[in-house]
N, C-alpha and C positions, 0 to 999 in steps of 0.2 A: 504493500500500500504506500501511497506516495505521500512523504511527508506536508506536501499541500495539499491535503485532501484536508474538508470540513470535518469529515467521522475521527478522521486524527488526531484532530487538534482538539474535537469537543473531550476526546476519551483522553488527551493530557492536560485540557483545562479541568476538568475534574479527578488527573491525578493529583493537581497539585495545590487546586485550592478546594474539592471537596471535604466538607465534614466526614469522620466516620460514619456518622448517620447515612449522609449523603451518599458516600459511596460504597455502603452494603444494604442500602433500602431495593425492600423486595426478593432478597437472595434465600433461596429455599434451603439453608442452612443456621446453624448458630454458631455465628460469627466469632464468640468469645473464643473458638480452640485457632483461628488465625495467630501467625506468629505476632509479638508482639512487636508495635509499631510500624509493621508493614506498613499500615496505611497515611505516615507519616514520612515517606523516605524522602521527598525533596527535602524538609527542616531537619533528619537524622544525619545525613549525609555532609553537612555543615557544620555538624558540634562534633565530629568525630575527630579532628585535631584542638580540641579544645576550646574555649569559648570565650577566650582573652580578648584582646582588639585583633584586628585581622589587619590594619594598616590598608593598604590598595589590595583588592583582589580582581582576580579571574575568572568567569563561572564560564567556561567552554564547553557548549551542548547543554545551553540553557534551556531550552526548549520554551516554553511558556513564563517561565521567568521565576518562579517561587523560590526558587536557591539564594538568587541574587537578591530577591529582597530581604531573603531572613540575614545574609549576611550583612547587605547596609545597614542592619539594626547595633554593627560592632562596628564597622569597615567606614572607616573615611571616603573612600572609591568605589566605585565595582562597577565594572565592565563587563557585561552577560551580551556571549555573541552565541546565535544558532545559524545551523546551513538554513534551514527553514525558513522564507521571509515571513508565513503564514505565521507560526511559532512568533518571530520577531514583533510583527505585528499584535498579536496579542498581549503578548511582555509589554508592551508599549502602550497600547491602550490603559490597563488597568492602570502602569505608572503614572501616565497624566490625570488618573483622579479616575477615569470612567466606568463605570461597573457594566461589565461585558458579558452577555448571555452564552449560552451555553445549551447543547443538549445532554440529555443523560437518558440512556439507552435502556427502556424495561425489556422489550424486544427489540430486534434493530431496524423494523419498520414502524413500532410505536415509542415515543418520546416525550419527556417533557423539559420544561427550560427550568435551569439553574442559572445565578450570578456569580461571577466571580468577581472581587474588589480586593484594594489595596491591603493586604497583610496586617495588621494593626501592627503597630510600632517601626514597621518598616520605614525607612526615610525617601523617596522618591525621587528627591534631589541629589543624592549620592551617585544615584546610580544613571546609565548610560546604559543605551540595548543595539546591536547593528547584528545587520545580517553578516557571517561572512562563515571562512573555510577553515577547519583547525590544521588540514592539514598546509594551508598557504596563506597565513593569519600576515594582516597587512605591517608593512617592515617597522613604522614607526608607532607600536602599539606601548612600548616601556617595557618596564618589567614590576612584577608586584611581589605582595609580601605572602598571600597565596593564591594557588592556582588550583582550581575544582575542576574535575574534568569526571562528570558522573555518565554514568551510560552511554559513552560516547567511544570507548578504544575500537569495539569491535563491532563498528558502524564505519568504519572509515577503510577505504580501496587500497590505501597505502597508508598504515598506522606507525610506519616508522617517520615518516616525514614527520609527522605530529609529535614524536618524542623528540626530535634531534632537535626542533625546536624550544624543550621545556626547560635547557640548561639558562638560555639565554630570556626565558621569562620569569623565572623568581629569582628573587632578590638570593644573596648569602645569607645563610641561617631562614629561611624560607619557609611554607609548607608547600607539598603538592599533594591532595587528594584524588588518588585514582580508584573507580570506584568503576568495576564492570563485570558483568554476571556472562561472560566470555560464550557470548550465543554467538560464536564465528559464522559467517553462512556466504558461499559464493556468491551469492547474489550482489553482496555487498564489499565482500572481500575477498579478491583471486585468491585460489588457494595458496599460489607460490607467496602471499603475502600472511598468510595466519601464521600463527606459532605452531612448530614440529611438537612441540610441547606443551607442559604445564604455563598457563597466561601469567602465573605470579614468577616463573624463569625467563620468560617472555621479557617483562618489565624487567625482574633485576638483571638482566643480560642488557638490557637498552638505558639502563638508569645509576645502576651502582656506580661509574665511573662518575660522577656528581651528585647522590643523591643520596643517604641512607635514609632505609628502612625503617620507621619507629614502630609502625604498630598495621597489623592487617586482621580484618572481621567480616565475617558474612551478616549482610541488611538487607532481610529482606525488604518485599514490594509486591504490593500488587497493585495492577492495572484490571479496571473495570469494563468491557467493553459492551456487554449486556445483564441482565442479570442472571443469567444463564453462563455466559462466559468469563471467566476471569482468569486474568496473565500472576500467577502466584511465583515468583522468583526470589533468589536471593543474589546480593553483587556483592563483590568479592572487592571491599573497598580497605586500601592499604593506604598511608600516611608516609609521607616519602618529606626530609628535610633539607634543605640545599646544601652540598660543604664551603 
């Protein structure tokens, strides 16, 4: 499915600004044995290096934007870029104040409309949203003090470009959160470009010569698409420091 499609973008404006409520109403189960927090993974995925000031950040494969607001609520900065302009656009509407409709899927030919609005406490004016490439991110972007890069490694056609870049985007003493539940798939990425291996030798084979290792966890996620349907994963999210 194409990341500009309406059904995409409604089933990730309600991954990431749905209530729990919201996004297990109507599910022919009882929801309490879901892992816990699943259904908060864009605001988990941001306290996982801890929850200090964050200085300038990064949120790369922002998608609808929820990342980047929870972190403007510590962050001086933040720059949230997605390929997706639909995505981008959306990020951008809520930021300028506007409460943006939404559908939510009982079945996928019946619907009804949800809001989504600005984060409470989030700051609006911190933050920045453009479309662009992670793996060919524009030359005069700086460098920050972290870089979030959630479900984004194994969406990308050529994933090493995107790391040979991450020396030269965080500061010294740094974080970088990578955070991917390693669903490699041809479609998206030739095979000559996926790991022969394990994704976390993957990363430290592309990263250890700049980065150590502090800390790596599985968070899950789930994504709602009906309520018949649901994406239940977990991403495989590591904490990586600049030297």
């Amino acid at each position: 499915m194409s990341y500009e499609s309406d059904v995409l973008r409604d089933w990730y404006l309600l991954f990431h600004y749905g209530s729990p409520d919201e996004i297990t109403a109507g599910l022919g189960f009882d929801v309490a044995g879901l892992p816990a927090r699943c259904l908060e993974f864009p605001v988990t995925t941001t306290e996982v290096a801890g929850d200090g000031p964050a200085g300038r950040v990064l949120d790369l494969g922002c998608a609808v934007g929820r990342s980047s607001f929870e972190f403007s609520k510590r962050a001086e900065a933040v720059v949230g870029i997605d390929f997706s302009q639909s995505f981008v656009d959306a990020a951008e509407a809520i930021r300028s104040g506007k409460s943006l409709s939404y559908r939510r899927y009982g079945e996928m030919h019946l619907s009804e409309m949800l809001t989504a609005t600005l984060p409470e406490g989030a700051h609006a004016d911190r933050i920045q949203f453009e479309q662009g490439d992670a793996m060919d991110l524009r030359a005069d972007l700086g460098s920050f003090d972290l870089v979030h890069a959630a479900n984004l490694l194994c969406r990308l056609p050529e994933p090493f470009r995107f790391m040979n870049r991450l020396p030269a985007l965080v500061n010294s003493g740094g974080y970088l959160i990578m955070a991917t539940p390693a669903t490699w798939m041809d479609q998206y990425t030739p095979r000559e470009n996926q790991p022969e291996g394990l994704t976390l030798d993957y990363l430290k084979h592309h990263l250890d010569a700049d980065f150590e290792m502090i800390s790596v966890e599985e968070v899950p996620f789930l994504i709602r698409e009906h309520q018949r349907k649901l994406q239940l994963s977990t991403s495989q999210t590591s904490v990586w420091q600049r030297k």
